[in-house]
C-alpha positions as CSV (number, residue, x, y, z in Angstrom):
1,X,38.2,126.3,101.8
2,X,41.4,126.1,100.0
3,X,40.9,126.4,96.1
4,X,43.3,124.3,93.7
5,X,44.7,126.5,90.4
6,X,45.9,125.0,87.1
7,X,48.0,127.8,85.7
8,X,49.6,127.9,81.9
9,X,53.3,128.8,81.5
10,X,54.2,132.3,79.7
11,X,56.2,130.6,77.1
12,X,54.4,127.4,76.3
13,X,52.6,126.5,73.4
14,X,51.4,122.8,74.4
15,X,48.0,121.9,76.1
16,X,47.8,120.1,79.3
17,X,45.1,116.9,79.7
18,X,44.1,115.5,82.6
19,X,42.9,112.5,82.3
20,X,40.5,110.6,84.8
21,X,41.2,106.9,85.1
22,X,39.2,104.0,84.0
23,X,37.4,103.1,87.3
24,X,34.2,103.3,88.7
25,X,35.4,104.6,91.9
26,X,36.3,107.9,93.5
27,X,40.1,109.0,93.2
28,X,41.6,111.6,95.5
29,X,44.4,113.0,94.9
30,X,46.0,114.8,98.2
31,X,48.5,117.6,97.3
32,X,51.4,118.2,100.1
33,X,51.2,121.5,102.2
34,X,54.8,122.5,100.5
35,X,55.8,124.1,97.6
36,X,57.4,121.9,95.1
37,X,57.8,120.0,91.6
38,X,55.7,117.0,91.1
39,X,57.8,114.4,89.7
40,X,57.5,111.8,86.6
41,X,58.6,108.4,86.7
42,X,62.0,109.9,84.9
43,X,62.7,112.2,87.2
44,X,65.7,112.4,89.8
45,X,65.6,112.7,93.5
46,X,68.1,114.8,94.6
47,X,70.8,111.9,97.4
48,X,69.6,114.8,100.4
49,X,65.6,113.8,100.1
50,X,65.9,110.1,100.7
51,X,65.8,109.6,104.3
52,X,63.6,107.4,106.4
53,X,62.1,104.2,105.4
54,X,62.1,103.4,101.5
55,X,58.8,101.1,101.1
56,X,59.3,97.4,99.5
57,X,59.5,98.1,95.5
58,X,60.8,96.5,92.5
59,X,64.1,98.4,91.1
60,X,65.2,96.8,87.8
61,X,67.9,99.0,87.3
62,X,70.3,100.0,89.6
63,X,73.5,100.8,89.0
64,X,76.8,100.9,91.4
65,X,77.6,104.4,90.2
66,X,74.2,105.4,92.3
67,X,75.2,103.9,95.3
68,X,77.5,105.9,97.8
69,X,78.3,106.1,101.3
70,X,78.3,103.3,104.0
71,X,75.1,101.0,104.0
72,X,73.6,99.6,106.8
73,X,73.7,96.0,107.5
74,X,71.1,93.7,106.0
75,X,70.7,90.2,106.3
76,X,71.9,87.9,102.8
77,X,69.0,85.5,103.2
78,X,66.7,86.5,100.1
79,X,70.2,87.9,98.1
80,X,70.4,86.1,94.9
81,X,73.7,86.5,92.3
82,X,76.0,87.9,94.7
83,X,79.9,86.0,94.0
84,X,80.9,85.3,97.2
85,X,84.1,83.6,97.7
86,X,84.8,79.8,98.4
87,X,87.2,77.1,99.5
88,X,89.8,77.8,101.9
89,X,90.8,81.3,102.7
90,X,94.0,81.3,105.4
91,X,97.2,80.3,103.4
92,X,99.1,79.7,106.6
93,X,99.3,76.4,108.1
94,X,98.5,75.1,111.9
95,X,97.3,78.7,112.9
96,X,95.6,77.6,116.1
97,X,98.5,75.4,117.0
98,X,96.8,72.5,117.6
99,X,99.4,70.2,115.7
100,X,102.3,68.9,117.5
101,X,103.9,65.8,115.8
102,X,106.9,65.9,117.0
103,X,106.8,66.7,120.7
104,X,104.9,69.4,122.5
105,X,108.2,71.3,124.3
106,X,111.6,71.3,123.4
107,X,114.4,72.8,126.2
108,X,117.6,74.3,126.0
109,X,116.9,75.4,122.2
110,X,119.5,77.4,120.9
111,X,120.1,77.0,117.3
112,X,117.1,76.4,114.8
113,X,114.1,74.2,115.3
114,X,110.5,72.7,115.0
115,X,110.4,72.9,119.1
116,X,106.8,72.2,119.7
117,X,103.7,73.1,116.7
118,X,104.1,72.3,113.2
119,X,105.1,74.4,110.4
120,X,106.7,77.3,113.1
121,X,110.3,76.9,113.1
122,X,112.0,78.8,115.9
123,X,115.8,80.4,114.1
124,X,117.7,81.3,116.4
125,X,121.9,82.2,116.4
126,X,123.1,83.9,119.7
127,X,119.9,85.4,120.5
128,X,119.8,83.6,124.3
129,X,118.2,79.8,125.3
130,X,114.5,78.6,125.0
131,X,112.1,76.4,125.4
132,X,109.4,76.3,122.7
133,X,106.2,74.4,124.2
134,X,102.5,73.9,123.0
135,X,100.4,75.5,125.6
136,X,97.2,74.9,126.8
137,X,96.7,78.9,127.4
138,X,95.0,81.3,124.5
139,X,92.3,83.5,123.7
140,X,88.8,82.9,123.8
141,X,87.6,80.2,120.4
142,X,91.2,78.6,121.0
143,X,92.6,76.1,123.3
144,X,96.3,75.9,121.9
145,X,99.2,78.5,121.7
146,X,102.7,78.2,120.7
147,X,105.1,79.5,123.4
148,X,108.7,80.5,123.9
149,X,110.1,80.8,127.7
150,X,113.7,82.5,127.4
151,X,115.6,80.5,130.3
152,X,118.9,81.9,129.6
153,X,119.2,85.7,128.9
154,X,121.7,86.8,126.4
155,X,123.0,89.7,127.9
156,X,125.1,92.0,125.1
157,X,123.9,91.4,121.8
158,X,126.3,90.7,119.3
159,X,125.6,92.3,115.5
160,X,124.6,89.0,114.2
161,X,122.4,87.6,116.8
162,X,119.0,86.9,116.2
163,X,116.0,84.7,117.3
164,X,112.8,84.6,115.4
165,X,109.5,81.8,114.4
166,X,108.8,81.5,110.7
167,X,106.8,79.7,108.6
168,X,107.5,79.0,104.8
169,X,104.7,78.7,102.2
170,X,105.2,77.0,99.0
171,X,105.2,78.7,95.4
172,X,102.4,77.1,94.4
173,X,100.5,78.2,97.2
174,X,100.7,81.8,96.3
175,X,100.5,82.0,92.6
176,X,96.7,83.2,93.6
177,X,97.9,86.3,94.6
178,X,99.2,87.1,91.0
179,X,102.6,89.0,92.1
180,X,105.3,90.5,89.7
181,X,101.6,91.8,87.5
182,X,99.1,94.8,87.8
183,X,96.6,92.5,89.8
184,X,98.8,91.8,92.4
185,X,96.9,91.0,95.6
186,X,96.7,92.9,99.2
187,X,96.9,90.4,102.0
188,X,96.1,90.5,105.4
189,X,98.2,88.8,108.3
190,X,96.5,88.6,111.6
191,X,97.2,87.0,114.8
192,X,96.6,86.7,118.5
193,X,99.6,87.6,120.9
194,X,100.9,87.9,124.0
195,X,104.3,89.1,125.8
196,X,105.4,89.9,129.0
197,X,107.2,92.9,128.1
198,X,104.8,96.1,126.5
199,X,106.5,97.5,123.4
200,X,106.7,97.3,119.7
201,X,107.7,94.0,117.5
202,X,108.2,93.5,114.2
203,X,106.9,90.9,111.9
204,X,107.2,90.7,108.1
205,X,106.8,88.7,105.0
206,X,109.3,87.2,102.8
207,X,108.9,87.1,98.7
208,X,111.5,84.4,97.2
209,X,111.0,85.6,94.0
210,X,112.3,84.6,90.7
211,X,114.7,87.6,90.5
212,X,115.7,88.0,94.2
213,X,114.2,87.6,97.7
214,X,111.9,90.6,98.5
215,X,110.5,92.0,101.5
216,X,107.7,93.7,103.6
217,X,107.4,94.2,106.9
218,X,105.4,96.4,109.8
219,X,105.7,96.1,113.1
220,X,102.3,95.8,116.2
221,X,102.5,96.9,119.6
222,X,102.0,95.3,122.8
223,X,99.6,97.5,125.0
224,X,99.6,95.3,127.6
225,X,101.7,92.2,129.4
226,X,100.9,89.2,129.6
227,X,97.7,89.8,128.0
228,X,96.2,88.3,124.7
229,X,95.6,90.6,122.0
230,X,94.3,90.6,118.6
231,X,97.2,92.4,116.1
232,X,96.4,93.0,112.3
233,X,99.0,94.1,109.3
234,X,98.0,94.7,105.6
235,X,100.3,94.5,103.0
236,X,99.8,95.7,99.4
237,X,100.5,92.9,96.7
238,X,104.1,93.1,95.3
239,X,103.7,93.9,91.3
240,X,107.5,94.3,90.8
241,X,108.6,90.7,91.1
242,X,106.8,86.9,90.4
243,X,106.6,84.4,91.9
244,X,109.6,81.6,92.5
245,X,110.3,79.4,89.5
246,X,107.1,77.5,88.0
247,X,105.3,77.9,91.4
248,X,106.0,74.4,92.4
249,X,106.8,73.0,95.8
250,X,109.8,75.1,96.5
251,X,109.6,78.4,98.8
252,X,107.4,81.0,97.8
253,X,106.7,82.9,101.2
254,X,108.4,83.2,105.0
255,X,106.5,84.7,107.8
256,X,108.0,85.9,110.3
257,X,108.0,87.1,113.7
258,X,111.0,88.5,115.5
259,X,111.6,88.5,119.3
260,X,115.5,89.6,119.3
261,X,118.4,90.8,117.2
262,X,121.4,92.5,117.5
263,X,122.6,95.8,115.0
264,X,122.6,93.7,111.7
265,X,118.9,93.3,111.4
266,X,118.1,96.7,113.4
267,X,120.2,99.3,111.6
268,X,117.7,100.2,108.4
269,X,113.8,101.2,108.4
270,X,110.8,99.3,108.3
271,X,110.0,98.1,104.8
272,X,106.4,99.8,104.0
273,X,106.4,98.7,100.8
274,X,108.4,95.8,98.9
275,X,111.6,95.7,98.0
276,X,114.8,94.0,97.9
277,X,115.4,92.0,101.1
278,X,118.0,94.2,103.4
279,X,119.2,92.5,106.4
280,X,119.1,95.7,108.5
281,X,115.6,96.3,107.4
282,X,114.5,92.7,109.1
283,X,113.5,94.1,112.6
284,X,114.3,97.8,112.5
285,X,111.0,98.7,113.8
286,X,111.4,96.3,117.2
287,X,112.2,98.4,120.3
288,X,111.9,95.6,122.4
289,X,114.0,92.4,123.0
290,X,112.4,89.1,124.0
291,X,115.4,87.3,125.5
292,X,117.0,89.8,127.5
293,X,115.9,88.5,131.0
294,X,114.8,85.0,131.9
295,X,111.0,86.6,132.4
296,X,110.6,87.2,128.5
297,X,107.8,85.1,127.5
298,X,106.2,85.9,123.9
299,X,103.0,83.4,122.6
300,X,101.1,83.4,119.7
301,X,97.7,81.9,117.9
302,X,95.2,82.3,115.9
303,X,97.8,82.8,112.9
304,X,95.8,84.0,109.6
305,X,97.0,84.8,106.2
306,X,94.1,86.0,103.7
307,X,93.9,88.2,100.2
308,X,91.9,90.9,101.2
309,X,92.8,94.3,103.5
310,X,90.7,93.7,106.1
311,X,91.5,90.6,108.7
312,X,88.1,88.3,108.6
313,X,87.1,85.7,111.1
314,X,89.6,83.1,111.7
315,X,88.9,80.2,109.5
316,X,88.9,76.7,111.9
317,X,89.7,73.7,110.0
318,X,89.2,70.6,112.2
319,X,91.9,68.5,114.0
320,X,91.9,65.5,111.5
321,X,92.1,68.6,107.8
322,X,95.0,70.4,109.6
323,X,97.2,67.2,110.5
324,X,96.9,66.0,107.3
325,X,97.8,69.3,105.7
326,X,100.8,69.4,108.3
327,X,102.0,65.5,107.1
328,X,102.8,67.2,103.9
329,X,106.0,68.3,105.8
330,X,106.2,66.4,108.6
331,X,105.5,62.6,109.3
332,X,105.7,61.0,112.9
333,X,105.7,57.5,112.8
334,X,107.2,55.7,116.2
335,X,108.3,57.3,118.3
336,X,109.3,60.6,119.7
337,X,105.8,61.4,121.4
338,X,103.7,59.1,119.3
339,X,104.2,55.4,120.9
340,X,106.2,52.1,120.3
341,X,104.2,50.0,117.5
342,X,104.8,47.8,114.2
343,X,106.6,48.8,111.4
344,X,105.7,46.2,108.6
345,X,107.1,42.6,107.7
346,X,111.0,41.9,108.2
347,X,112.5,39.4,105.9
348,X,115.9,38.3,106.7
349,X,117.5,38.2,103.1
350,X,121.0,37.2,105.7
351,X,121.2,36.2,108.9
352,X,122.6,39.8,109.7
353,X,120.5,41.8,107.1
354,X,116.8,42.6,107.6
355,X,114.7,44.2,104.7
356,X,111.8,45.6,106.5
357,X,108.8,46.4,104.6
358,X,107.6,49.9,105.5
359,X,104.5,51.5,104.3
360,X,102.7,54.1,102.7
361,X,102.3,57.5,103.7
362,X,99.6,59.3,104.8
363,X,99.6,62.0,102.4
364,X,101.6,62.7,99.3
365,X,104.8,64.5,100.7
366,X,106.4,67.7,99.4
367,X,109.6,66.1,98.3
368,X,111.1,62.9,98.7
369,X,111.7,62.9,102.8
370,X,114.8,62.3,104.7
371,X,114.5,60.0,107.5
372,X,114.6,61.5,111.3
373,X,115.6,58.1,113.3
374,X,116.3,57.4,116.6
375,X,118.2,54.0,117.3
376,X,119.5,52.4,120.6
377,X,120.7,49.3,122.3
378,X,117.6,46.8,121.8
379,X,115.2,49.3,120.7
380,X,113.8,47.3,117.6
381,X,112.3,43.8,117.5
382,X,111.2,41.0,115.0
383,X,108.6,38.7,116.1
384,X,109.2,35.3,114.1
385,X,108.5,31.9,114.9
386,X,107.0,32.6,118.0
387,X,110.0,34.5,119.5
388,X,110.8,37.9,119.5
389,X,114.3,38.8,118.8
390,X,115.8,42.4,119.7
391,X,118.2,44.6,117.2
392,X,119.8,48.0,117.6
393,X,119.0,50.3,114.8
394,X,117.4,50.7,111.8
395,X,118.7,52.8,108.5
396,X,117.1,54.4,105.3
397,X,116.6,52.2,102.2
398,X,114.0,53.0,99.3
399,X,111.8,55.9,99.6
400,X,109.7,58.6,97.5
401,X,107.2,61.1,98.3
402,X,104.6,57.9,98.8
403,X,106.0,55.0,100.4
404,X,108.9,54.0,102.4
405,X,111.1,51.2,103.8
406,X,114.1,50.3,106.1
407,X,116.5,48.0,106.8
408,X,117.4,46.8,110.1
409,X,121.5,45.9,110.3
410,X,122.7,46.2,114.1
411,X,122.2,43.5,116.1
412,X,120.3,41.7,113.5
413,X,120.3,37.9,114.0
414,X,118.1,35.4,112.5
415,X,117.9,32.5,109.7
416,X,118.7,33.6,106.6
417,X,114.7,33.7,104.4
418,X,112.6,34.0,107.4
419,X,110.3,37.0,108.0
420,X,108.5,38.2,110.9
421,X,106.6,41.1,112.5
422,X,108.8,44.2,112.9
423,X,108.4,46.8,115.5
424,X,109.7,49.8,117.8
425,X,109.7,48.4,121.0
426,X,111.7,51.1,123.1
427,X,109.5,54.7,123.3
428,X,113.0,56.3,123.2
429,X,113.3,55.1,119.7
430,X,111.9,57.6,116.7
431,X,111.3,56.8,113.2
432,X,109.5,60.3,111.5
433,X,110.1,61.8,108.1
434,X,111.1,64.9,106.8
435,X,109.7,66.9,104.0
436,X,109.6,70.4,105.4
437,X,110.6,73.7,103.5
C-alpha cells in the first residue's frame, strides 16, 4: 500500500493545518501519480498546460492581455456586450449591377459614358471602341454583371490613350474613414472579375483631397480566362491629407479599374502607399491590355468597399434600396428604356407656349440636375378637350434638387388658358435628369 507523507520545509517557521470540512460525509482526496505543485486559487498555469477541454466555469476576470494565439470558432448566441457593427457597410454604389436606368448596352462607345449600370462610368480617349452591356452572366449569389466587349481594337497605343470604369463617391460619404488624422481607416476593395485574357490589371483609389488629389493603387491577377474570380486589395487609411472641402456632396473618392493605356499612365510604379496623384503611376502595374483585339472582354460584380483589412461578405441591398440610392445621381423619367407615359398638367399661358407642370422627384438629388432630353417630330402630346394635340420638343424651365418642370414650345398649338394632360407619346423620346459626380 502506498503511504502519504506530510514533510516540513528546512527553512520554515510557520505550522501547516489541515482542516476537515463541515460535513457529515466522507471526503477523498485522490492525489495524481505525478510529481508536482498543488496550486491555490492565486496561482498561475503556465499557457503549455491548458489543453483539452476546459469544463463550463465562471471567469469574472479575464483580461485581453491573457488571451493569445488564434481561437477556435464558437457560436455568438449566448455572447452578451460584444460592439458589433451596424448600418450599412459597402460605400460603393450598385455593386451587383442590378441598376440600369438608362439603358442596359450602349455600342460604338468611344469617349466617356454611363453605357449600361449606374454609378460606373466607362472613360475612355483612344483606347479602342466598346460596347458596355448589363449581363445576365456572374458568379454564384449574383445574377447581373457589367460588361465591356472591345469591337474595334486600337492597334498602336498612343501616350495618352486610355480606357477605364470608375465610380466617384461623395465627401460626405467618406468622412468615416477619418483621413488626413492618426485614426485614419484601412479599407478593403473587393470584387468578382472576369477577362478573356490571363494577366495582371491594375485598379486604384482616388483621394480629392483638400490639398491635392492623392492616390493608391495595386494591381490583381487573372489566373484564368473567361472565368469568374473573386479579387481582394487592402489599402491603409491616408493620414497625410483630409478630406475634400466640408465633406459635402462634391467628390471625395474615384475607383477605378483600368483595361488599357498607352506610356502616360504606364511609365511610373504602382502606388503602395498614398501620395500625390502621378499620371504614370495610374496603371503601371497592368501588363495586359484589354482592347487590343476584338476578343477582349473584361466583366465585373460584386463590387465592395468596406473599412476593415479583411473583404467580408458582400452586403445585398434589395432592388427597390439600391435604385433609390442610384436616383440620387440619376433620374429616368420617359423614355430611353423606361416607356412613353404622362408628364403632368400643360397650361397653355399662349397659343404657342405650354407650361407643363412636372413633378417631384423621387429622392432628394445631389445637386440641382441638368436635364438629359430627347425631342422629335410629334413626340409629345397634350390631351385637352377631348383631343389630343401633338408637339415637337420640350425644354428646361424651373428646377432644384426636388422638383421639376418643362415647357413645351415646338409645335405647340392650342387656345391661349386651356390646360390638358401632357405626355411622351413617342418611346424614342427621353426626358431623365442628371445629378451625377
Amino acid at each position: 500500500m502506498s503511504k502519504v507523507k506530510i514533510q516540513g520545509h528546512a527553512s520554515g517557521s510557520g505550522v501547516l493545518t489541515v482542516t476537515a470540512p463541515n460535513t457529515s460525509t466522507d471526503r477523498t482526496i485522490t492525489l495524481p501519480d505525478t510529481t508536482g505543485t498543488l496550486l491555490d486559487e492565486n496561482s498561475s498555469v503556465p499557457a503549455a498546460n491548458l489543453t483539452g477541454t476546459v469544463a463550463d466555469a465562471r471567469i469574472s476576470t479575464l483580461t485581453a492581455s491573457k488571451l493569445t494565439g488564434a481561437l477556435p470558432a464558437i457560436s455568438g448566441a449566448s455572447l452578451t456586450g460584444i460592439n458589433i457593427p451596424s448600418g450599412r457597410k459597402n460605400i460603393m454604389f450598385n455593386g451587383a449591377m442590378n441598376i440600369s436606368q438608362r439603358t442596359t448596352s450602349t455600342a460604338s462607345v468611344t469617349s466617356a459614358a454611363y453605357g449600361a449600370c449606374d454609378r460606373y462610368k466607362f472613360i475612355i480617349n483612344g483606347g479602342g471602341t466598346f460596347t458596355i452591356s448589363q449581363e445576365n452572366d456572374a458568379p454564384a449569389g449574383f445574377h447581373k454583371s457589367l460588361k465591356a466587349n472591345c469591337t474595334t481594337a486600337q492597334g498602336s497605343l498612343g501616350a495618352n490613350d486610355y480606357g477605364y470604369f470608375s465610380q466617384k463617391i461623395e465627401s460626405q460619404d467618406t468622412k468615416h474613414l477619418a483621413y488626413g488624422t492618426s485614426s485614419a481607416k484601412t479599407i478593403t476593395l473587393s470584387f468578382w472579375v472576369k477577362c478573356s485574357q490571363t494577366g495582371t490589371l491594375q485598379a486604384g483609389i482616388v483621394h480629392y483631397a483638400s490639398s491635392e488629389n492623392r492616390h493608391i493603387g495595386g494591381t490583381y491577377t487573372i489566373n484564368a480566362a473567361n472565368t469568374w474570380e473573386k479579387k481582394t486589395m487592402t489599402f491603409v487609411g491616408d493620414t497625410a491629407a483630409a478630406g475634400a472641402g466640408n465633406f459635402d456632396t462634391a467628390r471625395g473618392f474615384e475607383v477605378e479599374w483600368f483595361l488599357i493605356s498607352g506610356s502616360s499612365r504606364t511609365g511610373g510604379s504602382v502606388p503602395s502607399s498614398w501620395g500625390t496623384m502621378a499620371q504614370t503611376n495610374r496603371n503601371a502595374g497592368s501588363n495586359i491590355s484589354i482592347g487590343d483585339s476584338t476578343s477582349d472582354t473584361w466583366q465585373i460584380t460584386g463590387v465592395q468597399l468596406e473599412v476593415g483589412d479583411t473583404a467580408t461578405d458582400f452586403e445585398y441591398r434589395s432592388y427597390g434600396e439600391e435604385l433609390a440610392l442610384c436616383q440620387r445621381y440619376y433620374y429616368a423619367f420617359l423614355g430611353g428604356g423606361q416607356g412613353t407615359g404622362h408628364i403632368g398638367i400643360g397650361h397653355y399661358t399662349l397659343s404657342s407656349y405650354l407650361n407643363i407642370s412636372g413633378g417631384a422627384f423621387p429622392v432628394t438629388m445631389r445637386t440641382t440636375p441638368s436635364y438629359v432630353i430627347t425631342n422629335g417630330s410629334s413626340y409629345w402630346n397634350i390631351y385637352r378637350n377631348d383631343t389630343g394635340d401633338h408637339f415637337d420638343s420640350i425644354s428646361s424651365s424651373t428646377i432644384n434638387q426636388n422638383s421639376w418642370t418643362v415647357v413645351g414650345t415646338v409645335g405647340v398649338s392650342g387656345t391661349q388658358g386651356m390646360v390638358g394632360s401632357a405626355a411622351l407619346g413617342n418611346a424614342a423620346g427621353k426626358l431623365h435628369f442628371d445629378a451625377e459626380l
